[in-house]
PyMOL Python script that loads the backbone (N, CA, C, O; Angstrom):
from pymol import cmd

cmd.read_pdbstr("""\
ATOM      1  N   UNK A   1     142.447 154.369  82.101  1.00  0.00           N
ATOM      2  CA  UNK A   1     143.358 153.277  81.804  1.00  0.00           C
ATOM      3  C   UNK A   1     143.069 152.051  82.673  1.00  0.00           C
ATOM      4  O   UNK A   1     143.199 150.893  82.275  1.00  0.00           O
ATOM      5  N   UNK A   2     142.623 152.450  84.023  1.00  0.00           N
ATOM      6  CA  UNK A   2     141.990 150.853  84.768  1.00  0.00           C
ATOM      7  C   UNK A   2     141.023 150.510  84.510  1.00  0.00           C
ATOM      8  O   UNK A   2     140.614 149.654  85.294  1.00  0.00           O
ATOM      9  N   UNK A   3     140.417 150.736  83.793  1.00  0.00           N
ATOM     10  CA  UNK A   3     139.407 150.097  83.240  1.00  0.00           C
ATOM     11  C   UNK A   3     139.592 149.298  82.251  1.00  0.00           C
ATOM     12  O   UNK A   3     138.936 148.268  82.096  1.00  0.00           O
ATOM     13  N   UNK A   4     140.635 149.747  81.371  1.00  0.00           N
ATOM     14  CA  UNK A   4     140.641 148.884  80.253  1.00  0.00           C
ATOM     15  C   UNK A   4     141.619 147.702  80.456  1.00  0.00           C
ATOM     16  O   UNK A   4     141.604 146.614  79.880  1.00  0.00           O
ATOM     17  N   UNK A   5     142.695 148.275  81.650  1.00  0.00           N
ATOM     18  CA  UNK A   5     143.690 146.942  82.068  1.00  0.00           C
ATOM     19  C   UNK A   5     142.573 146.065  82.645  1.00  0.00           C
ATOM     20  O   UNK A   5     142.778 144.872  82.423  1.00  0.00           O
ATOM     21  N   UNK A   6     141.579 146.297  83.247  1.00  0.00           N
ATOM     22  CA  UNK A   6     140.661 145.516  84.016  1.00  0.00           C
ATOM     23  C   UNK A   6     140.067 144.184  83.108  1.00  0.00           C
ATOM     24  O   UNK A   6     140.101 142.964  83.267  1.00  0.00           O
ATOM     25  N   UNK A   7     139.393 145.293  81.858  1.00  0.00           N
ATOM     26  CA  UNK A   7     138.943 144.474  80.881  1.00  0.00           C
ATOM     27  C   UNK A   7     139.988 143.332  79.909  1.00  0.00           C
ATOM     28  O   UNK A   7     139.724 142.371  79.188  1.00  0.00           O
ATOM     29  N   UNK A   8     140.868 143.800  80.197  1.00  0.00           N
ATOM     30  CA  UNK A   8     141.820 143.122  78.987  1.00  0.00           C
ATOM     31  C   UNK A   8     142.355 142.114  80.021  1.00  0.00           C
ATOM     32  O   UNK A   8     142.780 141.145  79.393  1.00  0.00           O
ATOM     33  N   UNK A   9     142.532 141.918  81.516  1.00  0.00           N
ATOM     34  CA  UNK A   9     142.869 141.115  82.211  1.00  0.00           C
ATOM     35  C   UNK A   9     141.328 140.050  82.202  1.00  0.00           C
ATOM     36  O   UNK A   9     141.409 138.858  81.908  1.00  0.00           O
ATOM     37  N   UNK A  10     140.578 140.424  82.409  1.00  0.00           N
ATOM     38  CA  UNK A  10     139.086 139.612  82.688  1.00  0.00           C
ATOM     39  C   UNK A  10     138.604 138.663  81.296  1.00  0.00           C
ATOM     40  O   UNK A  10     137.918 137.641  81.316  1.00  0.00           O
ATOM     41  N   UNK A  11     139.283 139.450  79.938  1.00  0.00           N
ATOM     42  CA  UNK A  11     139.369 138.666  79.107  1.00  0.00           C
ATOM     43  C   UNK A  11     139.926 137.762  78.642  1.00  0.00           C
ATOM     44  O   UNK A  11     139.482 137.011  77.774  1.00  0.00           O
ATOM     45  N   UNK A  12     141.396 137.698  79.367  1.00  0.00           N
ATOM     46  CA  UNK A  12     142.149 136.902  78.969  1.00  0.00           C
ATOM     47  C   UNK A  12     142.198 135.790  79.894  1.00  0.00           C
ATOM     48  O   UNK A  12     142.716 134.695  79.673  1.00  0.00           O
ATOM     49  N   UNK A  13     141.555 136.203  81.056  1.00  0.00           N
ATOM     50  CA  UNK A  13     141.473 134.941  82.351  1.00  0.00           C
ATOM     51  C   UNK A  13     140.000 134.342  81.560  1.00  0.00           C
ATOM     52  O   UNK A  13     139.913 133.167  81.916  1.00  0.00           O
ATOM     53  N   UNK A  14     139.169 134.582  80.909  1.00  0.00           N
ATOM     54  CA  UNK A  14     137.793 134.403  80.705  1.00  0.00           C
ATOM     55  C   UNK A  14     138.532 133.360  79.498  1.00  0.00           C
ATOM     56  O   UNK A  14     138.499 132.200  79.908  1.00  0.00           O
ATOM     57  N   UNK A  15     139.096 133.457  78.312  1.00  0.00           N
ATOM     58  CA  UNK A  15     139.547 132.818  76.954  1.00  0.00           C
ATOM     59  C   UNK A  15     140.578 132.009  77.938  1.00  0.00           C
ATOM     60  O   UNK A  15     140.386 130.816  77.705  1.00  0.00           O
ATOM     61  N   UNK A  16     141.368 132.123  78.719  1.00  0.00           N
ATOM     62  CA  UNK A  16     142.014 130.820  79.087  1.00  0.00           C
ATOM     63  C   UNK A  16     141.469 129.562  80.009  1.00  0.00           C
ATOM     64  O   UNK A  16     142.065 128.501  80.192  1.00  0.00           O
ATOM     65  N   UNK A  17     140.536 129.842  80.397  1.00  0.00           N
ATOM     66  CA  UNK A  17     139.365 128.737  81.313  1.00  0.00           C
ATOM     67  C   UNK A  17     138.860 128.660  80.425  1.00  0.00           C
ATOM     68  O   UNK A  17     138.482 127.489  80.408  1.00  0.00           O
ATOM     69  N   UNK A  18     138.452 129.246  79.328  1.00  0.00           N
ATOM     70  CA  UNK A  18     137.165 128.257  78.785  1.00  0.00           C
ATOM     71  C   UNK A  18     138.024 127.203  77.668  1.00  0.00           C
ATOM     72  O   UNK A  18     137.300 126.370  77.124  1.00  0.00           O
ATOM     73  N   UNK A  19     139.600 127.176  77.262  1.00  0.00           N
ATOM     74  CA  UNK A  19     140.192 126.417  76.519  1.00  0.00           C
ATOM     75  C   UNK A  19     140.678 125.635  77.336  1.00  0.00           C
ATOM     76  O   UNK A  19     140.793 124.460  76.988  1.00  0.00           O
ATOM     77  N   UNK A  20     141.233 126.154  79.038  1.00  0.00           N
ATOM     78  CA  UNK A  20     141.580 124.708  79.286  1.00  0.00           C
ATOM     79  C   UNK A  20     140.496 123.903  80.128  1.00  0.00           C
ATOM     80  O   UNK A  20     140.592 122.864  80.780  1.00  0.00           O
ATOM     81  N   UNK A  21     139.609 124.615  79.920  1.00  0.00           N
ATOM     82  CA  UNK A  21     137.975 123.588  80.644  1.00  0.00           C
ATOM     83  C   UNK A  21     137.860 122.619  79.623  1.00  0.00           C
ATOM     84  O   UNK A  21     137.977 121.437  79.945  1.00  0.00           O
ATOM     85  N   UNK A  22     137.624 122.960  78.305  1.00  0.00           N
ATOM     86  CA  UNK A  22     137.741 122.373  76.861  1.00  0.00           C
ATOM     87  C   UNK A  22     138.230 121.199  77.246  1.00  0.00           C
ATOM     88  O   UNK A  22     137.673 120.238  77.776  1.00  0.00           O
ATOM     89  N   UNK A  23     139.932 121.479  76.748  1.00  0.00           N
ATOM     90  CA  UNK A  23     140.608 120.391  77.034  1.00  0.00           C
ATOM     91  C   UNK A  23     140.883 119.565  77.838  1.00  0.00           C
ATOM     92  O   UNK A  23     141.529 118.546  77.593  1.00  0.00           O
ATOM     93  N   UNK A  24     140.268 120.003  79.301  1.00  0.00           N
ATOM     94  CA  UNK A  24     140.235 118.891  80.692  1.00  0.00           C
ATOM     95  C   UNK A  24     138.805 118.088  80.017  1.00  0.00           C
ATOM     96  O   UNK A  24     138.866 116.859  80.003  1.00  0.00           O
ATOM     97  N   UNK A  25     137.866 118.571  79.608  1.00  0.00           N
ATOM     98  CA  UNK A  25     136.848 117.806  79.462  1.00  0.00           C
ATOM     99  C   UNK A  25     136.759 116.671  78.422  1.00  0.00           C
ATOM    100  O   UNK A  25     136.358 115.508  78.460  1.00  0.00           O
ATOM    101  N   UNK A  26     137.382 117.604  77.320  1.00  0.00           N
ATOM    102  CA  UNK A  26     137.414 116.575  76.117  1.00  0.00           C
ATOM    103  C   UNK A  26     138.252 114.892  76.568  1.00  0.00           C
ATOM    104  O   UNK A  26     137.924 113.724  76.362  1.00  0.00           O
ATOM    105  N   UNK A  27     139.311 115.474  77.182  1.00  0.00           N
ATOM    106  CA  UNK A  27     140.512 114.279  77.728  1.00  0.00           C
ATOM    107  C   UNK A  27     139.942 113.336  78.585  1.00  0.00           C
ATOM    108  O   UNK A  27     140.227 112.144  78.464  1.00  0.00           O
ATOM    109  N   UNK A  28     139.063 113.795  79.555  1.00  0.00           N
ATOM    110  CA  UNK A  28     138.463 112.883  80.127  1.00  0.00           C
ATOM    111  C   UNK A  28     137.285 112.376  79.508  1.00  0.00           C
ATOM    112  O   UNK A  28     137.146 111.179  79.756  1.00  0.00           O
ATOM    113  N   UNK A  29     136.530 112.778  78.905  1.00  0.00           N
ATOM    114  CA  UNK A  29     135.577 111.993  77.999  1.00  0.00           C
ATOM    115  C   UNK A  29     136.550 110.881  77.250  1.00  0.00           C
ATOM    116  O   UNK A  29     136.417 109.658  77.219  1.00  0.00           O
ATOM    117  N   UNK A  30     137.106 111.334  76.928  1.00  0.00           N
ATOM    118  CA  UNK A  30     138.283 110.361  75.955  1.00  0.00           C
ATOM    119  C   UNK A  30     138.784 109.527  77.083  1.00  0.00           C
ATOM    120  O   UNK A  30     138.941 108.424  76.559  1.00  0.00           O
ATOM    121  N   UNK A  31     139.140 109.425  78.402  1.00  0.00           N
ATOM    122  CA  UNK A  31     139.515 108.878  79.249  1.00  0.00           C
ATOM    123  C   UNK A  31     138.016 107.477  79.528  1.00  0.00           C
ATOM    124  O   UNK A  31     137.892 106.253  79.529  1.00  0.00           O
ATOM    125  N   UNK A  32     137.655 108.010  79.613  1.00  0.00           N
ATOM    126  CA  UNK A  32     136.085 107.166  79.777  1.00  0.00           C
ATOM    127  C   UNK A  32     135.640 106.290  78.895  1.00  0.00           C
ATOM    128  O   UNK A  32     135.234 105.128  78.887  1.00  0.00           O
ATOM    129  N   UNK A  33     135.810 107.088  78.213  1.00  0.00           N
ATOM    130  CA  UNK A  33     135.871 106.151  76.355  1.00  0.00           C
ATOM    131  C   UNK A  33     136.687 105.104  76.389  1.00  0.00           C
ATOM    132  O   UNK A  33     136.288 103.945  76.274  1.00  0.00           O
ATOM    133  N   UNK A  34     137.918 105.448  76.554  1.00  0.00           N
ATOM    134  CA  UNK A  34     138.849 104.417  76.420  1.00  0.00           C
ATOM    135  C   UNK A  34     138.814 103.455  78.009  1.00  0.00           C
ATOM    136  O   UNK A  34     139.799 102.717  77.981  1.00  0.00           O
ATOM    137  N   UNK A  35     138.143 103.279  79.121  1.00  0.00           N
ATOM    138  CA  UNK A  35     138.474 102.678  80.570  1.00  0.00           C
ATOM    139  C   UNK A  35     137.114 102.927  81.098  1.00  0.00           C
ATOM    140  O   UNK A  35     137.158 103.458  82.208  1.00  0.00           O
ATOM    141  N   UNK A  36     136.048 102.733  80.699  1.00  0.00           N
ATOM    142  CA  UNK A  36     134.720 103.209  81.104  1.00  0.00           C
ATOM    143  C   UNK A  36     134.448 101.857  82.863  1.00  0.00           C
ATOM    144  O   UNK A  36     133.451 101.370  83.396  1.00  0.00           O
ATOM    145  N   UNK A  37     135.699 101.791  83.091  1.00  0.00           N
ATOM    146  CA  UNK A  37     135.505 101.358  84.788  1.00  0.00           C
ATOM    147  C   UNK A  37     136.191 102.362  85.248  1.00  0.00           C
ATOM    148  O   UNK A  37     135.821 102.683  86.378  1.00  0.00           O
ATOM    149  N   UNK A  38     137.134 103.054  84.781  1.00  0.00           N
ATOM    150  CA  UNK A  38     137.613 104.469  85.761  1.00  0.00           C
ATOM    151  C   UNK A  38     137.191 105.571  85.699  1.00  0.00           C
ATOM    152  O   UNK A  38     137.859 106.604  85.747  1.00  0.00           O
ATOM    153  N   UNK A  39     135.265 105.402  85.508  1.00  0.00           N
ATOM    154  CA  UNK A  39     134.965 106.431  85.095  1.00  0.00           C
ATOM    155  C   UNK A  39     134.269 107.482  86.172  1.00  0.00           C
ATOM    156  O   UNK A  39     133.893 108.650  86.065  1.00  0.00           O
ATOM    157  N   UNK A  40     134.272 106.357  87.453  1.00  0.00           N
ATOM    158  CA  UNK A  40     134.399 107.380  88.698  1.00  0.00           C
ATOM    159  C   UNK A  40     136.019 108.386  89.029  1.00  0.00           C
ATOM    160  O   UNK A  40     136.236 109.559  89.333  1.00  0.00           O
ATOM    161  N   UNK A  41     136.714 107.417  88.819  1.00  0.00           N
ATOM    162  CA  UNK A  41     138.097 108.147  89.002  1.00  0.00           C
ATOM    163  C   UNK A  41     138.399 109.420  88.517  1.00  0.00           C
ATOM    164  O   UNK A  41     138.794 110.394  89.158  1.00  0.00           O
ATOM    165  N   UNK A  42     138.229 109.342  87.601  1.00  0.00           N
ATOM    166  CA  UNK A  42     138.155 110.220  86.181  1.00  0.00           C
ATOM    167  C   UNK A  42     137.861 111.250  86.566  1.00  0.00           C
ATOM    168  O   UNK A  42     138.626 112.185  86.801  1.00  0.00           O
ATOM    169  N   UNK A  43     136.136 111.206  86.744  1.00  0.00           N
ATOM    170  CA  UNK A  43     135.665 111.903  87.038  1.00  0.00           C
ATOM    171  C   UNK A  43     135.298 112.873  88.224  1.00  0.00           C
ATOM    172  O   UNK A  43     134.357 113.666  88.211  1.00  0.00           O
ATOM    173  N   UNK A  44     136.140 112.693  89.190  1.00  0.00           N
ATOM    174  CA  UNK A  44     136.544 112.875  90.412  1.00  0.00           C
ATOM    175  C   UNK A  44     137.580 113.792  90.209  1.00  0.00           C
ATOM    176  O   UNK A  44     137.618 114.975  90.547  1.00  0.00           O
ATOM    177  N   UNK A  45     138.574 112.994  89.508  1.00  0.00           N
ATOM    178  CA  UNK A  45     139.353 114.109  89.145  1.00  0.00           C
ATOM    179  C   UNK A  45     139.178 115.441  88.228  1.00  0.00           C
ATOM    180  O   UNK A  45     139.828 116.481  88.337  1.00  0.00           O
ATOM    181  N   UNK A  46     138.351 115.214  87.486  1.00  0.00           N
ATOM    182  CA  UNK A  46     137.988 116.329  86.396  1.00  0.00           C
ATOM    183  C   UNK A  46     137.413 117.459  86.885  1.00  0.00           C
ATOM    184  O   UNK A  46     137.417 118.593  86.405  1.00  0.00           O
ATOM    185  N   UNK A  47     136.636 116.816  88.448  1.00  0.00           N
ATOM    186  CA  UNK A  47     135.958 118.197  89.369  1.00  0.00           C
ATOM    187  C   UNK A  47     137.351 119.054  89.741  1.00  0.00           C
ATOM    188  O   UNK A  47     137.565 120.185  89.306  1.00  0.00           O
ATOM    189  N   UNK A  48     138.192 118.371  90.559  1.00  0.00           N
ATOM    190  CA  UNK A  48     139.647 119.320  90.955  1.00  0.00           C
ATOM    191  C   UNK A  48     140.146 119.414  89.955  1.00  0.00           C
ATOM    192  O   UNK A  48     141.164 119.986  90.345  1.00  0.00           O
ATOM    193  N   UNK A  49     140.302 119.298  88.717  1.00  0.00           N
ATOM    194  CA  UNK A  49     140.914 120.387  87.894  1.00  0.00           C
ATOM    195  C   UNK A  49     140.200 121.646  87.188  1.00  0.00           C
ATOM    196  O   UNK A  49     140.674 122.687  86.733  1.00  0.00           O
ATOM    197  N   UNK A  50     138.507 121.021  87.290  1.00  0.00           N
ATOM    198  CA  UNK A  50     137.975 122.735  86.638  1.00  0.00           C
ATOM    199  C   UNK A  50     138.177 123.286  87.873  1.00  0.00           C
ATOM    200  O   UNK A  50     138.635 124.428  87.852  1.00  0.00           O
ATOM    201  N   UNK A  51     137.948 122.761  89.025  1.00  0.00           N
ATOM    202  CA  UNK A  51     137.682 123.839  89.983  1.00  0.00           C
ATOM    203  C   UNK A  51     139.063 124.556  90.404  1.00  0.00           C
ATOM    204  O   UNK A  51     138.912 125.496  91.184  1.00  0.00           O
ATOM    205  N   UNK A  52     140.334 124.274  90.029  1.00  0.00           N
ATOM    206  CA  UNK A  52     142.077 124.797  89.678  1.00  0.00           C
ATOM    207  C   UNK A  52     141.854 125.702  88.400  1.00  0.00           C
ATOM    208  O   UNK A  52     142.278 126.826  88.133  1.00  0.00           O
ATOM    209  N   UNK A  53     141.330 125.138  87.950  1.00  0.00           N
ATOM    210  CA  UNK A  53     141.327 126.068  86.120  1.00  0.00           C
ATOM    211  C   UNK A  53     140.479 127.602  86.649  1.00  0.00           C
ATOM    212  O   UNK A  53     140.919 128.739  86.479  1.00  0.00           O
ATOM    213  N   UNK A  54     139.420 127.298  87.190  1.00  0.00           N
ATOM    214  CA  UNK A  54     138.447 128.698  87.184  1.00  0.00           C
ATOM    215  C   UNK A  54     138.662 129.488  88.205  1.00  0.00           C
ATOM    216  O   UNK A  54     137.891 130.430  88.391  1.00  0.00           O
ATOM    217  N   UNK A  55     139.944 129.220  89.220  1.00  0.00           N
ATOM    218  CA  UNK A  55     140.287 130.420  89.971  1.00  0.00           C
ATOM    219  C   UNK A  55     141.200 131.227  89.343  1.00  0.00           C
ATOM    220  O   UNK A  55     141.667 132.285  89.766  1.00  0.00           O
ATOM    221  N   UNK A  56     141.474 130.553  88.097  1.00  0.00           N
ATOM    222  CA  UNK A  56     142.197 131.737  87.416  1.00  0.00           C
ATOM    223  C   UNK A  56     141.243 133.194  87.254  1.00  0.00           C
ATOM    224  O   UNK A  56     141.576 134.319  87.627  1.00  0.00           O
ATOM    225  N   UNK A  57     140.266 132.885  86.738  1.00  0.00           N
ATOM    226  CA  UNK A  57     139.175 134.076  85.902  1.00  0.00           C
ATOM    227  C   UNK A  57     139.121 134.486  87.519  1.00  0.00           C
ATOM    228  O   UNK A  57     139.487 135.642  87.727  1.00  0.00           O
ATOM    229  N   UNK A  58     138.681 133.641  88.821  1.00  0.00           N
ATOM    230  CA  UNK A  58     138.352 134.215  89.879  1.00  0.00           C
ATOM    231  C   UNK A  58     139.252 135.669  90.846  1.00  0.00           C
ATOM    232  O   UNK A  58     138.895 136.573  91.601  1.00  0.00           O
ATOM    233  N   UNK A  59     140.528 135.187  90.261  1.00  0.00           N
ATOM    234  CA  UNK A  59     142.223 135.836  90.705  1.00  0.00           C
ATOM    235  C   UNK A  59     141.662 137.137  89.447  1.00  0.00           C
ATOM    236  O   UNK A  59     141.291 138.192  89.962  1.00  0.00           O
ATOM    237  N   UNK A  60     141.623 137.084  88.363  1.00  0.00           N
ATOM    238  CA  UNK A  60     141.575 137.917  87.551  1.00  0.00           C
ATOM    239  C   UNK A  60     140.666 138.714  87.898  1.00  0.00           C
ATOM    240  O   UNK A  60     140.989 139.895  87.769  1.00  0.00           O
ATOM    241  N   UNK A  61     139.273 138.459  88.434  1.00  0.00           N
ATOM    242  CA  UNK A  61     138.262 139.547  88.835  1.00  0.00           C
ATOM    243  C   UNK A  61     138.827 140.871  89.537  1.00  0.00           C
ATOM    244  O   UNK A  61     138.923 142.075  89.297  1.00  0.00           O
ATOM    245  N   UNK A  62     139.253 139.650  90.876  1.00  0.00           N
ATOM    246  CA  UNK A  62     139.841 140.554  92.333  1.00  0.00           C
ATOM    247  C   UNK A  62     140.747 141.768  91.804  1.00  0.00           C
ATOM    248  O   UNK A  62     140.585 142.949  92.113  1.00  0.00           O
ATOM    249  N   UNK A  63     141.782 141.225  90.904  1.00  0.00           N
ATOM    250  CA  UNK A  63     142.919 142.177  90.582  1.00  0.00           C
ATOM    251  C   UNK A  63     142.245 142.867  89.361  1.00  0.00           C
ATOM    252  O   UNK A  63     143.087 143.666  88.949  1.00  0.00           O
ATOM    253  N   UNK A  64     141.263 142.934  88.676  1.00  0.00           N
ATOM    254  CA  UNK A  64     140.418 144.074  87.957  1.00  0.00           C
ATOM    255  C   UNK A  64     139.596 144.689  88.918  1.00  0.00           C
ATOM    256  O   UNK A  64     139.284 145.844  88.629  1.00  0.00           O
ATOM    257  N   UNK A  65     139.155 144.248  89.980  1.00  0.00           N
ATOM    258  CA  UNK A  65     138.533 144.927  90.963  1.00  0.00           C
ATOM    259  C   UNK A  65     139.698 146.040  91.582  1.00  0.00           C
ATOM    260  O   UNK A  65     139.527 147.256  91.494  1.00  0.00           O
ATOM    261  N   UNK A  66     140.550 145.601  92.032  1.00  0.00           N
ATOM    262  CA  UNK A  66     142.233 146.616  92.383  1.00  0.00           C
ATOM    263  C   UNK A  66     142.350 147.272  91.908  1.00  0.00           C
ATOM    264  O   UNK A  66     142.422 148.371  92.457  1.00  0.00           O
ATOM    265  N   UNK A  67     142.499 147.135  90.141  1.00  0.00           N
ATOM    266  CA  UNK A  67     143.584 148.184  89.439  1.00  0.00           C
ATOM    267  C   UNK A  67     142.148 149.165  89.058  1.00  0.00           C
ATOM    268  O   UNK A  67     142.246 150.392  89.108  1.00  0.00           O
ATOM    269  N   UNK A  68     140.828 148.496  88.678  1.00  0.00           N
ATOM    270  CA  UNK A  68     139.674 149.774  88.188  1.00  0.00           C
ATOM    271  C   UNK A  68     139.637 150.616  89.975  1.00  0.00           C
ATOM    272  O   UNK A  68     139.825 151.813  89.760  1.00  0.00           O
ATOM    273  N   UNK A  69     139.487 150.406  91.354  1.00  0.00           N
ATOM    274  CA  UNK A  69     139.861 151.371  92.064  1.00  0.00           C
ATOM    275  C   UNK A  69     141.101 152.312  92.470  1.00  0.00           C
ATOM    276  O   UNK A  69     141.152 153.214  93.305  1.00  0.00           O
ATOM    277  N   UNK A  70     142.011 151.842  91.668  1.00  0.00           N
ATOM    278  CA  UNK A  70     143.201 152.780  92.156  1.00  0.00           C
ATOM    279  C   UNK A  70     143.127 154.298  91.392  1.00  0.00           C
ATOM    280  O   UNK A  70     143.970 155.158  91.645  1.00  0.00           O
TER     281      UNK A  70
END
""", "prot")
cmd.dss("prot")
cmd.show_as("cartoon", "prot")
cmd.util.cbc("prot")
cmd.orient("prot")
């Protein structure tokens, strides 16, 4: 059974970073598009939010790493 909570947690942290990576990216392309002088800003910011978005999947490893040893 920890194995499969493992997997079904790793999948669902894996499908929610890659939709809201999506949508941070798309928005700021669209941000750029529309203000292509704040496109350092922007883009500055777009690093601290993937890098907020992908400790999700990172949190999800650790605690599939937990529950597959118990």
């Amino acid at each position: 059974m920890g194995l499969i909570a493992a997997g079904i947690a790793m999948c669902g942290a894996a499908i929610g970073a890659g939709i809201g990576d999506g949508i941070l990216i798309s928005k700021m392309l669209e941000g750029m598009a529309r203000q292509p002088e704040l496109s350092n800003t922007l883009r500055t910011n777009m690093f601290i939010g993937v890098a907020l978005i992908e400790v999700m999947p990172i949190l999800a490893f650790v605690i599939a790493m937990l529950v597959m040893n118990k």
